[in-house]
C-alpha positions as a Python dict, from the first residue, in 0.01 Angstrom:
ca = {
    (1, 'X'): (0, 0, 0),
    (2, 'X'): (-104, -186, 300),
    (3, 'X'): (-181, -566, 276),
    (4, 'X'): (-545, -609, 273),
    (5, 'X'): (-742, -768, 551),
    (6, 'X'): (-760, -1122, 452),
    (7, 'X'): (-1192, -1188, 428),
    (8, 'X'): (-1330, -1457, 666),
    (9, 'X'): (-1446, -1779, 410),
    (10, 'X'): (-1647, -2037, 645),
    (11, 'X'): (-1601, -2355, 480),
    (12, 'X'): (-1848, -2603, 663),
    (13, 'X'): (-2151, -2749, 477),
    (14, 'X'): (-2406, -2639, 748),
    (15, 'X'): (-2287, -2206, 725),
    (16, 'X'): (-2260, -2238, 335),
    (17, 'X'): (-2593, -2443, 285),
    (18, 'X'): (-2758, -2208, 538),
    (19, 'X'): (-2664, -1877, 338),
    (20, 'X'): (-2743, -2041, 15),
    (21, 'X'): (-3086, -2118, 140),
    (22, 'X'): (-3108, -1767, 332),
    (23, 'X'): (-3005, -1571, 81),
    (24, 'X'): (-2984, -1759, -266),
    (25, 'X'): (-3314, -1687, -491),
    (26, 'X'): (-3570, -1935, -567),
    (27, 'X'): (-3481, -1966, -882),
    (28, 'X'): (-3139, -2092, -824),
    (29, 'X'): (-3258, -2384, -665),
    (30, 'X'): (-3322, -2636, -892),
    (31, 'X'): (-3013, -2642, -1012),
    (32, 'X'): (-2879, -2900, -747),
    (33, 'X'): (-2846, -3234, -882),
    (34, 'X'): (-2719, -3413, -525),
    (35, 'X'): (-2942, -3575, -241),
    (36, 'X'): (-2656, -3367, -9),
    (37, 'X'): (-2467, -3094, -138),
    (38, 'X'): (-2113, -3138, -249),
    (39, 'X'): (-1832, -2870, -150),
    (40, 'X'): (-1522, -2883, -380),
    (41, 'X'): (-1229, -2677, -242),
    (42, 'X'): (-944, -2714, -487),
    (43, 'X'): (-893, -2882, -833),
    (44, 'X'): (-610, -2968, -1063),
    (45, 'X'): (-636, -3067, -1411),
    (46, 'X'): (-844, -3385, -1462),
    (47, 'X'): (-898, -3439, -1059),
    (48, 'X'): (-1143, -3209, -781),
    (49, 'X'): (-1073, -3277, -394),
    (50, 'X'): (-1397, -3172, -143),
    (51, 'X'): (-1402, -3064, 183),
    (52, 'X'): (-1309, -3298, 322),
    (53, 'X'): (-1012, -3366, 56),
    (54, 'X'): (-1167, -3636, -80),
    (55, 'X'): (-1046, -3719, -447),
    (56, 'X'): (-1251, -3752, -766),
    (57, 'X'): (-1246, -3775, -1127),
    (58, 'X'): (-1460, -3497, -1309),
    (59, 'X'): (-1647, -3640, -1530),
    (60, 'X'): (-1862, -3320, -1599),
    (61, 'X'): (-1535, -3048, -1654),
    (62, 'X'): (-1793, -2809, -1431),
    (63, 'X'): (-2088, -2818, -1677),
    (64, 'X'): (-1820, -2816, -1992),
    (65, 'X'): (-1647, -2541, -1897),
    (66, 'X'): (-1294, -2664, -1765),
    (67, 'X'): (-1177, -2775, -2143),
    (68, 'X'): (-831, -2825, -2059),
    (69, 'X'): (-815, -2904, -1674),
    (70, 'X'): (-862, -2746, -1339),
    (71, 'X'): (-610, -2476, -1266),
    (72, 'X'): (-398, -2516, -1583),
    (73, 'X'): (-76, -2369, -1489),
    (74, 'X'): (-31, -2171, -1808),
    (75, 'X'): (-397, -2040, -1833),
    (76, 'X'): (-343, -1898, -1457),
    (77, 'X'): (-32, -1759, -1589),
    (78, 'X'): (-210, -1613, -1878),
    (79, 'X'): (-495, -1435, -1710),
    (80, 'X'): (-275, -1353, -1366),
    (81, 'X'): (-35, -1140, -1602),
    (82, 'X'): (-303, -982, -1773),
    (83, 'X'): (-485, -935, -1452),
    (84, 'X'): (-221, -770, -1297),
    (85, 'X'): (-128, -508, -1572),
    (86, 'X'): (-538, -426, -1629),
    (87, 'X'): (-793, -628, -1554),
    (88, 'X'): (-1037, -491, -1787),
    (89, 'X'): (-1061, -282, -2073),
    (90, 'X'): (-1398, -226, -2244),
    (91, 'X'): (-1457, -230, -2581),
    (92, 'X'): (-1476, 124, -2608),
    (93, 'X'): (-1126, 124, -2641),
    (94, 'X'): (-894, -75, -2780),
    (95, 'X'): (-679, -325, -2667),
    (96, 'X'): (-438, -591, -2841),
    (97, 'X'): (-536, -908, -2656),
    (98, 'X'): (-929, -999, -2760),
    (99, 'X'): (-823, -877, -3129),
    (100, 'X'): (-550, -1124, -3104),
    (101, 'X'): (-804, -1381, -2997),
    (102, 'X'): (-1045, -1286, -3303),
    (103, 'X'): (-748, -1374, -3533),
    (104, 'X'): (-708, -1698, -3342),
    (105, 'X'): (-1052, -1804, -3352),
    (106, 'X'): (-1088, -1689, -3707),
    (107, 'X'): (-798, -1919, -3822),
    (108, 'X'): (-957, -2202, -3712),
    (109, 'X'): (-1218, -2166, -3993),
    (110, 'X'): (-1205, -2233, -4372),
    (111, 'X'): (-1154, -1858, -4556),
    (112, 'X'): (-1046, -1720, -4159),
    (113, 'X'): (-1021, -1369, -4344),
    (114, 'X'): (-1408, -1366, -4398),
    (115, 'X'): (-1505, -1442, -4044),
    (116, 'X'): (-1586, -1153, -3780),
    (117, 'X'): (-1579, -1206, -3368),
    (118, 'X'): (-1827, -1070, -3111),
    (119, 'X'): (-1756, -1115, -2780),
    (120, 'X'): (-2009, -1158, -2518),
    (121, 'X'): (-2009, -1263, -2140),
    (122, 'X'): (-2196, -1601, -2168),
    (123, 'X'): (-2310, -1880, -2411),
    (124, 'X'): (-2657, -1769, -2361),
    (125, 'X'): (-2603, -1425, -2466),
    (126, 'X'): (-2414, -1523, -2763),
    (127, 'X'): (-2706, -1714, -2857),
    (128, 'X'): (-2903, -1415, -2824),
    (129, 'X'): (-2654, -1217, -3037),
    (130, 'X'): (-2702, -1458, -3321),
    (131, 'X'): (-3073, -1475, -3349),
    (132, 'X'): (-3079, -1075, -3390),
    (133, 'X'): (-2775, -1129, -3623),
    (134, 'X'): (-2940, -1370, -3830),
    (135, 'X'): (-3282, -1176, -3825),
    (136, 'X'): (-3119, -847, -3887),
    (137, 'X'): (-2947, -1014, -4203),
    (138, 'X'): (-3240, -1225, -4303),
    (139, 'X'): (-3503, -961, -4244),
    (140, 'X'): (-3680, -1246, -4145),
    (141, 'X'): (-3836, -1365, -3788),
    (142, 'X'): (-3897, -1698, -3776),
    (143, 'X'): (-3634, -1907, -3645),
    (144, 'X'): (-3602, -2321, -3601),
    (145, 'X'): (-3468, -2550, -3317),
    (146, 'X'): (-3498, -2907, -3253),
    (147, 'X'): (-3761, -3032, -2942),
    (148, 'X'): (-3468, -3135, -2718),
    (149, 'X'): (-3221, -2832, -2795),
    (150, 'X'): (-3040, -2677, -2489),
    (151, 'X'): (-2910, -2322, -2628),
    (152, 'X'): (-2908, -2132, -2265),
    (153, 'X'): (-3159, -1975, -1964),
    (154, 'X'): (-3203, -1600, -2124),
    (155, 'X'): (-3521, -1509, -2258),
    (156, 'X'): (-3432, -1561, -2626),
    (157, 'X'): (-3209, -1843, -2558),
    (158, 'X'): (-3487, -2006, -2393),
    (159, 'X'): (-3701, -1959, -2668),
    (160, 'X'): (-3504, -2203, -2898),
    (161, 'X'): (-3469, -2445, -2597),
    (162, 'X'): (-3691, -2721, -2642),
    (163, 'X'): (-3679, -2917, -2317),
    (164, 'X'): (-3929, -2813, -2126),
    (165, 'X'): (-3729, -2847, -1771),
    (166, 'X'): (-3533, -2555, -1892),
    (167, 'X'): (-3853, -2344, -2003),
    (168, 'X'): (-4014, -2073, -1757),
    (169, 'X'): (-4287, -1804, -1798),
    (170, 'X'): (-4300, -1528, -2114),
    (171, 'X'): (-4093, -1633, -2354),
    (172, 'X'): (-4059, -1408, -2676),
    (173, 'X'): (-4192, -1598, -2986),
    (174, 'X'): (-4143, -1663, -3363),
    (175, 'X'): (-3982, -1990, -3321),
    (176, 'X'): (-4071, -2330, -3445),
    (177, 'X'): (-3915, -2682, -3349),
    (178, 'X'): (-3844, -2975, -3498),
    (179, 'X'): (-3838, -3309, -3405),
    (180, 'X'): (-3458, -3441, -3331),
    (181, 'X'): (-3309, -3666, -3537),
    (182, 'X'): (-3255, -3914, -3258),
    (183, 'X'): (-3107, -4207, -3390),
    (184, 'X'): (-3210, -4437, -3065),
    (185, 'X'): (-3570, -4318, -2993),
    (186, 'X'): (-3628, -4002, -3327),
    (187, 'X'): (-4007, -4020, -3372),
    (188, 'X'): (-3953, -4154, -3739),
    (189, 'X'): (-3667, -4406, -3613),
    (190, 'X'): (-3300, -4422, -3800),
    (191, 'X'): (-3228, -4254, -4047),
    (192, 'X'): (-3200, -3894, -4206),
    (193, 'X'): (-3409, -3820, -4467),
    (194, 'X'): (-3753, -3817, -4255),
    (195, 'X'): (-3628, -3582, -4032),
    (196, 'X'): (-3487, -3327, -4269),
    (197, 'X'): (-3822, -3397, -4474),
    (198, 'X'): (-3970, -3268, -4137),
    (199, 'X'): (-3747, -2937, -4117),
    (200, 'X'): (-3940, -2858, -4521),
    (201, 'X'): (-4342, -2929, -4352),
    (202, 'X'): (-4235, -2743, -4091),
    (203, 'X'): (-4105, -2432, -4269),
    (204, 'X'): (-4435, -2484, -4442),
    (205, 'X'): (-4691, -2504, -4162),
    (206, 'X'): (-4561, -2314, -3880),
    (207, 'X'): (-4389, -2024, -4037),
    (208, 'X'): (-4418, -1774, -4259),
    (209, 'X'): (-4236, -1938, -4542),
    (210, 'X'): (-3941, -1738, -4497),
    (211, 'X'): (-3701, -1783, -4222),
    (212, 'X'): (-3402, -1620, -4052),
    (213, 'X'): (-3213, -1995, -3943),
    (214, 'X'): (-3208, -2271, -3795),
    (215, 'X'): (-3026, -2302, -3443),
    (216, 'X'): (-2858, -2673, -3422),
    (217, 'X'): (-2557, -2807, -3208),
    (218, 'X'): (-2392, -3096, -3357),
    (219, 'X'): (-2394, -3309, -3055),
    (220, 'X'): (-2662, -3186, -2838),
    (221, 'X'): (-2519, -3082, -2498),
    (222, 'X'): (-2766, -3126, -2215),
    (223, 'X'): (-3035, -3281, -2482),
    (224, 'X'): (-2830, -3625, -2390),
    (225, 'X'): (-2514, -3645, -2598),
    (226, 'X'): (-2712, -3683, -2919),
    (227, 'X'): (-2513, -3690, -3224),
    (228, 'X'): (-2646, -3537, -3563),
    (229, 'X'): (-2652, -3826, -3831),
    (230, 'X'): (-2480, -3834, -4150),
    (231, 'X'): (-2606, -3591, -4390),
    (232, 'X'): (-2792, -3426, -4146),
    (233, 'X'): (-2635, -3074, -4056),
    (234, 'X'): (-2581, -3043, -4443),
    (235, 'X'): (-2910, -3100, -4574),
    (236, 'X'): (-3048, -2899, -4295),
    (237, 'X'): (-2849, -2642, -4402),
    (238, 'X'): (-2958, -2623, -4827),
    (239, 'X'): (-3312, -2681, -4665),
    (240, 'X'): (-3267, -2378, -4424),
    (241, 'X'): (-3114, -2167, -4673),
    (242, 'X'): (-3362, -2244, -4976),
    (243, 'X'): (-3606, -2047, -4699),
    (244, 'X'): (-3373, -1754, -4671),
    (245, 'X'): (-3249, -1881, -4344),
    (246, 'X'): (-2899, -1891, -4178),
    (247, 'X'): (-2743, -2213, -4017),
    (248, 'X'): (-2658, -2155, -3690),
    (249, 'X'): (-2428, -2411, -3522),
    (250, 'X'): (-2436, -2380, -3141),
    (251, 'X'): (-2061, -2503, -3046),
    (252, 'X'): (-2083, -2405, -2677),
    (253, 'X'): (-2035, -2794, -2610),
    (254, 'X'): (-1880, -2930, -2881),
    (255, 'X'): (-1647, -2657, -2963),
    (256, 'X'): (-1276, -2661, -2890),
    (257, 'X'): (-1147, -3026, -2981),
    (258, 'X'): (-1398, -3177, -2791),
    (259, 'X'): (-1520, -3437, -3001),
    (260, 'X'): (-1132, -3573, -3092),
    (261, 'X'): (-1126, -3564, -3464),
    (262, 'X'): (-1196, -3202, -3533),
    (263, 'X'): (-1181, -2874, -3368),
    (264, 'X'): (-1574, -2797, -3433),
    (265, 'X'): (-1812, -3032, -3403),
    (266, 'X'): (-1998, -2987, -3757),
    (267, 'X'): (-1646, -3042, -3914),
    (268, 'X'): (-1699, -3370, -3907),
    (269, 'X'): (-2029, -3358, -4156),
    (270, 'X'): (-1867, -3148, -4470),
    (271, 'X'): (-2071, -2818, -4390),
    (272, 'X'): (-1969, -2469, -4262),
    (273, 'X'): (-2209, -2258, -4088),
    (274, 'X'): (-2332, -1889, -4146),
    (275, 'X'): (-2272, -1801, -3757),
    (276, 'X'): (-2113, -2020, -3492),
    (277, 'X'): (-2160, -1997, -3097),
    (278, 'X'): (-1907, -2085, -2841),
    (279, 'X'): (-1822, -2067, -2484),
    (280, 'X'): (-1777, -2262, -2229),
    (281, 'X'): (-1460, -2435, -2242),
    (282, 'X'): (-1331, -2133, -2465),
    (283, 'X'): (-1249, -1965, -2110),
    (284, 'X'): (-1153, -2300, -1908),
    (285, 'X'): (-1360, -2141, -1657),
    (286, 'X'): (-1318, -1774, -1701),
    (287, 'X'): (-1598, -1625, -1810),
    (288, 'X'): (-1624, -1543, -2231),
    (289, 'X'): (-1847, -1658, -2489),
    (290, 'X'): (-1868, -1563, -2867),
    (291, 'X'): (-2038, -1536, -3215),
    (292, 'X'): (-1785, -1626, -3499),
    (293, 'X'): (-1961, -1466, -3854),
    (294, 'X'): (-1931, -1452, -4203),
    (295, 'X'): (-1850, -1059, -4237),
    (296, 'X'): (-2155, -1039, -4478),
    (297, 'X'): (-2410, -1164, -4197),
    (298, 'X'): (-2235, -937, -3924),
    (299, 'X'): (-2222, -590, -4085),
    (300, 'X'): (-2585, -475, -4112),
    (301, 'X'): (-2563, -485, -3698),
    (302, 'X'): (-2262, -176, -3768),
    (303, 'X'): (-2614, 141, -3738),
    (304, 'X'): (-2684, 70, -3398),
    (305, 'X'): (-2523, 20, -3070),
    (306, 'X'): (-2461, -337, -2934),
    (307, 'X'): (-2222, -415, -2623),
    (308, 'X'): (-2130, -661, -2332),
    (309, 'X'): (-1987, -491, -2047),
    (310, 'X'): (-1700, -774, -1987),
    (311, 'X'): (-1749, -949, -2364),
    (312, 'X'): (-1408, -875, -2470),
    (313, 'X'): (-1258, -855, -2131),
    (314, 'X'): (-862, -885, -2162),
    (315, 'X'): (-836, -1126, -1838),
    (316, 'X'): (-1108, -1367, -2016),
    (317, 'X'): (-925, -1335, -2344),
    (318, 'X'): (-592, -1430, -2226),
    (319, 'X'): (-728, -1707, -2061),
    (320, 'X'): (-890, -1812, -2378),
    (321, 'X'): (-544, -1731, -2591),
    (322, 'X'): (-357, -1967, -2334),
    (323, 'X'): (-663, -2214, -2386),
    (324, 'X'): (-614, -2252, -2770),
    (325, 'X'): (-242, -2283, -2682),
    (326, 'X'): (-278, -2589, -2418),
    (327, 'X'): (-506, -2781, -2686),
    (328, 'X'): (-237, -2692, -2977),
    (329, 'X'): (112, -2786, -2762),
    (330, 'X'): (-62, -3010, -2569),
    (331, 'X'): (-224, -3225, -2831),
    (332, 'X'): (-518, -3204, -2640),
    (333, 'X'): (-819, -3294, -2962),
    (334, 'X'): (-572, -3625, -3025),
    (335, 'X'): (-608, -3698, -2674),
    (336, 'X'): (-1022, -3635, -2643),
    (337, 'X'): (-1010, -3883, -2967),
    (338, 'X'): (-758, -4173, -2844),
    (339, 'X'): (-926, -4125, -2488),
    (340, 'X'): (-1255, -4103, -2598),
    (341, 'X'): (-1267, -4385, -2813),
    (342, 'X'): (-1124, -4603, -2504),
    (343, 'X'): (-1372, -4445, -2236),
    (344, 'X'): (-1713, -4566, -2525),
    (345, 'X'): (-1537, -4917, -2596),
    (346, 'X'): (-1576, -4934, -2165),
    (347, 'X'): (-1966, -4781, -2176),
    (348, 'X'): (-1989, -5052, -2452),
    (349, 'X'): (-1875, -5294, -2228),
    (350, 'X'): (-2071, -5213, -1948),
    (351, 'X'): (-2394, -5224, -2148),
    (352, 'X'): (-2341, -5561, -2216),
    (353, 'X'): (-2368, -5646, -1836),
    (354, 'X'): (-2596, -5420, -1723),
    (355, 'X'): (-2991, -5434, -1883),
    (356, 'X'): (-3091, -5080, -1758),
    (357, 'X'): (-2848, -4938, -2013),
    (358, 'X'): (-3040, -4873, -2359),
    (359, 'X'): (-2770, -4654, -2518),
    (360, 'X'): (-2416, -4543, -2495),
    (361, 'X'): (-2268, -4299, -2747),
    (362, 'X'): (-2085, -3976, -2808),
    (363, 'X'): (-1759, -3896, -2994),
    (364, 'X'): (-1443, -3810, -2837),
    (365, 'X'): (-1453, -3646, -2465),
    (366, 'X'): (-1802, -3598, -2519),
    (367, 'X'): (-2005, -3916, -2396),
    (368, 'X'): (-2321, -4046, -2255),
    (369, 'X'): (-2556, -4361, -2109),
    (370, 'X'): (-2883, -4374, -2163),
    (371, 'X'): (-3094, -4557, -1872),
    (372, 'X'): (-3411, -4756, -1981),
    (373, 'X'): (-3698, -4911, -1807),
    (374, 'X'): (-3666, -5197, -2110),
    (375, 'X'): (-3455, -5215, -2370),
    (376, 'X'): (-3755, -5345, -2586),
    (377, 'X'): (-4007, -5044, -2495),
    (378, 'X'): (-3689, -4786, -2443),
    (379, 'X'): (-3891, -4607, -2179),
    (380, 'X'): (-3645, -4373, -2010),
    (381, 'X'): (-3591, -4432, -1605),
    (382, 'X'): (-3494, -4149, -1438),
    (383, 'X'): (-3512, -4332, -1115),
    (384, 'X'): (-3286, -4567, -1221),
    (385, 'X'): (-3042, -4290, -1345),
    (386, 'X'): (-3082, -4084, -1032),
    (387, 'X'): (-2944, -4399, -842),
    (388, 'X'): (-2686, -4475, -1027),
    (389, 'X'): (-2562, -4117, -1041),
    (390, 'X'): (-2566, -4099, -634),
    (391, 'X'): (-2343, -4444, -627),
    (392, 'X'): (-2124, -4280, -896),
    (393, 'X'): (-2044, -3988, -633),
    (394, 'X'): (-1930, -4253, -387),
    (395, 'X'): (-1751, -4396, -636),
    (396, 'X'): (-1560, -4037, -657),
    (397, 'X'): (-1721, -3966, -1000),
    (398, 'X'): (-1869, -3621, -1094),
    (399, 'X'): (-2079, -3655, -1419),
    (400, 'X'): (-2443, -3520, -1473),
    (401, 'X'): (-2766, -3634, -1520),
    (402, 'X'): (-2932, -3506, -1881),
    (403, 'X'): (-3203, -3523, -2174),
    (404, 'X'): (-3516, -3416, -2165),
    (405, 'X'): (-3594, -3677, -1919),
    (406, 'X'): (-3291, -3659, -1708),
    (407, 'X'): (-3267, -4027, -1766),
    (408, 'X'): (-2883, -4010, -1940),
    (409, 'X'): (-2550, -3954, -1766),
    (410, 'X'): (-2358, -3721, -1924),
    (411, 'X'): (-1980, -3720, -1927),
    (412, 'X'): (-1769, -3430, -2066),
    (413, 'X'): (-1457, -3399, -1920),
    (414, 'X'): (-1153, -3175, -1953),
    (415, 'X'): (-943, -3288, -2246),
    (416, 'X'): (-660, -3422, -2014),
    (417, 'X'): (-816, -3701, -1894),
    (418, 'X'): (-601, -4004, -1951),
    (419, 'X'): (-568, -4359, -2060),
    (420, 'X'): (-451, -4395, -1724),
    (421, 'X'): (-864, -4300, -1613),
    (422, 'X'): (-1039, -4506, -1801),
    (423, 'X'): (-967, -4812, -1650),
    (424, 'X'): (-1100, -4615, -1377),
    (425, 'X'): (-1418, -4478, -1440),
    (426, 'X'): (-1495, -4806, -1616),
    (427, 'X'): (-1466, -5025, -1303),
    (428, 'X'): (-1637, -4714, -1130),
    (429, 'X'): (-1912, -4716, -1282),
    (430, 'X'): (-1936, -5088, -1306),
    (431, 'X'): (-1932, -5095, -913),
    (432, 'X'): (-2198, -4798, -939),
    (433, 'X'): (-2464, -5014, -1133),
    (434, 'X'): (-2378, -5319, -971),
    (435, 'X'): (-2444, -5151, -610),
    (436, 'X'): (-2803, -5116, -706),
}
């Protein structure tokens, strides 16, 4: 065979902004968080270089989805080898590497011989598998979600997505939220009880009674890096189930050692779910996505026909194999804890100088600042946020702004980042307020 003709790839910001805007829909547009679009060319692990070859530290792992760094050498490996012996396979037919990776996931659970994998293609199409999993189980409709939930731009994802940003025209219905247990600005302050009191009036006002599950991610994602409270997920859980619901944990974000002292997020509050979502970081930016399920909760879905055309793709699943691998040899969820920890000591830090921070938190590698107006009236200032994320890129930091306000700056990223960085990024984003 002949060597292919290498395709022409014109790199300058005016030819690639003028195709986006030529031939990119609508729809795609909003989606561009920059005053002047950024080009990265190349990354490697922790690090991105532009265009112009330009270093920076990414802060946002590409929207949570580069878990255990740019380009890992043996995740390349992995999916190259596959790649090159058969790049896909579809689940009509059988093929060793995505069952291997069901095992793998499966063993990272309590009882792994009762769990079940579906693959899909996305996060947002696992969280559609889950809500007809959980209905088809239930026989029930109704579903939960909290008001500032992020679960993904589908139809039905968008359904149980409570920011409003995120919310377009049509939606399909039977869904109720909830308000968030926010510990920094919840509509019934600190604490848990009042808001799991909430999830009981709401099961009986604006639902039938009966429920098929509640849709929660531990530490909400784009919501703003809000952790669930003590006692939360669990009493959410007996309250969800009393209604002959399921408990749904969205991992998507949290997932994979993320949060430094377990491998799920709801690990750390003593509950297991019925179903569990994840993606993102799963692939380190291949794309895969999946529902993990008790077998009970899966098998009524075995009468009809359900499929993803590149859900259990081999490439994607080798990638994912190799991923689990990096954060095992690697100690990758001790290093999103030790690094983590050192990175929010630094956020606290900076709070203390600067008075348009109201709120740092997160747990491990999975971290955010919340900008106020105040810190007395806790108003949220995007403006302020929007500034300091612009200064931030001329820092060379990529994070992102998020919640429902876009008034936090969100950073998530890849599990390598080390002790070595946060010295960094603190004095960073010091220089980034302090430019203002």
């Amino acid at each position: 065979m002949s060597s292919p003709t290498a395709l022409p790839v014109d790199w300058s910001a005016a030819a690639i902004t003028k195709r986006r805007d030529t031939f990119y829909a609508a729809s795609q547009s909003k989606f561009v968080p920059f005053a002047e679009p950024i080009i990265f060319k190349r990354g490697s692990m922790q690090y991105l270089w532009d265009v112009d070859d330009r270093k920076y530290i990414d802060l946002l792992g590409m929207n949570v989805c580069i878990s255990v760094g740019h380009s890992h050498p043996v995740v390349v490996a992995a999916a190259m080898q596959q790649a090159q012996d058969l790049t896909h396979c579809t689940t009509m037919f059988y093929h060793p590497v995505p069952a291997h990776l069901a095992e793998e996931l499966a063993a990272t659970l309590p009882d792994s011989d009762d769990w079940v994998v579906h693959f899909t293609n996305s996060g947002a199409e696992a969280i559609d598998l889950a809500m007809t999993m959980a209905r088809g189980y239930t026989g029930n409709l109704d579903l939960l979600a909290l008001r500032t939930a992020y679960h993904g731009p589908t139809a039905a994802a968008q359904s149980v997505t409570g920011i409003a940003g995120w919310r377009h025209a049509g939606l399909p219905g039977n869904v109720a939220f909830v308000a968030d247990p926010n510990q920094y600005r919840g509509i019934f302050g600190e604490g848990t009880e009042p808001y799991l009191d909430e999830i009981d009036r709401t099961i009986a006002t604006s639902t039938t009674g009966r429920i098929a599950g509640m849709l929660i991610e531990s530490i909400q994602g784009y919501g703003g890096v809000v952790e669930m409270p003590p006692g939360y997920l669990a009493g959410a859980a007996e309250r969800v189930r009393a209604a002959g619901g399921l408990y749904i944990a969205d991992e998507v974000q949290s997932g994979f050692g993320r949060t430094g002292e377990h491998f799920w997020g709801f690990q750390a509050h003593d509950v297991v779910p019925d179903i569990i979502v994840c993606a993102k970081g799963m692939g380190n930016g291949f794309p895969i996505a999946a529902v993990i399920a008790r077998k009970q909760v899966a098998q009524p879905m075995a009468e009809k026909f359900m499929f993803h055309t590149y859900g259990a793709n081999p490439t994607s699943c080798a990638a994912a194999r190799a991923v689990l691998q990096v954060i095992r040899e690697e100690n990758l969820q001790d290093n999103a804890q030790r690094v983590g920890s050192a990175l929010l000591e630094r956020l606290q830090q900076l709070q203390s100088r600067h008075q348009s921070i109201g709120d740092v938190r997160g747990r491990g590698l999975m971290l955010a600042i919340e900008l106020v107006e105040n810190r007395q009236s806790k108003a949220p200032d995007k403006t302020v946020a929007a500034a300091v994320f612009e200064k931030c890129r001329e820092q060379g930091l990529i994070l992102s702004k998020s919640g429902p306000g876009q008034s936090c700056l969100r950073m998530v990223p890849p599990l390598c980042l080390s002790m070595d960085d946060v010295d960094i990024v603190g004095d960073k984003l010091d220089a980034a307020f302090a430019s203002l």
